[in-house]
N, C-alpha and C positions, 0 to 999 in steps of 0.2 A: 439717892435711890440705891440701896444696898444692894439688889441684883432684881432682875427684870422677870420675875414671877407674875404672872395675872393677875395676883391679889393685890401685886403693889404697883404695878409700872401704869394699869387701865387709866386713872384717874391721875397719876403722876404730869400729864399735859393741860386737865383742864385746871387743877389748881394751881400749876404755874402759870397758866394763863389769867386768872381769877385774882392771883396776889402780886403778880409782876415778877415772879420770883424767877430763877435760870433755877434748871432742872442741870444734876449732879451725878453721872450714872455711866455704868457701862456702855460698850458702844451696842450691847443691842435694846437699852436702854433710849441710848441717842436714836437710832435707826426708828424703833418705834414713836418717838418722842415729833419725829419729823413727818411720817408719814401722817399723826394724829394733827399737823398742821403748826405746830410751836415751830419757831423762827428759828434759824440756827444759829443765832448769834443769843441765843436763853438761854441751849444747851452746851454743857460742859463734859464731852468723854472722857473718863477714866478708867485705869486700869489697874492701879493700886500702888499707893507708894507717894501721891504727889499730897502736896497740903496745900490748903490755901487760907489765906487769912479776909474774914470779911468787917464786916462794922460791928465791932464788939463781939466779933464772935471767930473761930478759927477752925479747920478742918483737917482732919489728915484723916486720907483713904485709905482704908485695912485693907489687903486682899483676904476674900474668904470663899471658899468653897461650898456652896448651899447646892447639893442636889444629890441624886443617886451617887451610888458606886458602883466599881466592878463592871461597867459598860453599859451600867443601864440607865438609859434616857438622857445619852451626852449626846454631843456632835462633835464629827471628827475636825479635829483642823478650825478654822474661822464661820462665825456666825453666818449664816447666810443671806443671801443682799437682799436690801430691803424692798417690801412691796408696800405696794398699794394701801394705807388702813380701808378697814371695812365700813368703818365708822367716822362720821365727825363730829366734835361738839361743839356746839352752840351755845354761849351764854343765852342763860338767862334770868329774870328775876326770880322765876319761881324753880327753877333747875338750882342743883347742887352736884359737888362737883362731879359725881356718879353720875349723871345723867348722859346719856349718851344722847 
C-alpha cells in the first residue's frame, strides 16, 4: 500500500483477506488494516527504506510524500490512535472486494 488514501487503503483488507495475501503499508495503513478486522500477523508496518524478498518476487519501500504542502491537510507529529472501523466486511459470493 503506497500510502493510506481512501481510494486505496478501503478495500486494501478485504482483498488481503480474499487472496490470503499480508497487507504491506504504513502504520496508518496498519492501524486501519486492524480495526477493518485483518489479523496482525497479515500486516506488515513500514516506513521506508526496508526490503523484503518474497517467492519470486522482491520489495523495497520508497519513502514518498503524496499529500498537500505548506501545512495543508498534515498532521502534526504521529498518526493518531486508532479507532474503531465503521464498517466490516464480510465475504461473500456475490460481494467483491469493495463491498462493504
Amino acid at each position: 500500500m503506497a500510502h493510506s488514501h481512501v481510494d486505496h487503503v478501503l478495500d486494501a483488507p478485504a482483498v488481503a483477506t480474499m487472496t490470503g495475501a499480508e497487507l504491506i503499508g504504513a502504520v496508518t495503513t496498519m492501524r486501519f488494516a486492524i480495526a477493518a478486522g485483518l489479523p496482525r500477523d497479515r500486516i506488515v508496518p513500514v516506513q521506508g527504506g526496508e526490503d523484503y524478498a518474497f517467492a519470486g518476487l522482491s520489495v523495497r519501500v520508497i519513502p514518498a510524500l503524496h499529500s498537500a504542502l505548506d501545512d495543508k491537510h498534515t498532521l502534526a507529529g504521529r498518526p493518531p490512535p486508532s479507532r474503531p472501523c465503521p464498517w466490516r466486511w464480510t465475504p461473500s459470493r456475490k460481494a467483491g472486494p469493495s463491498s462493504p
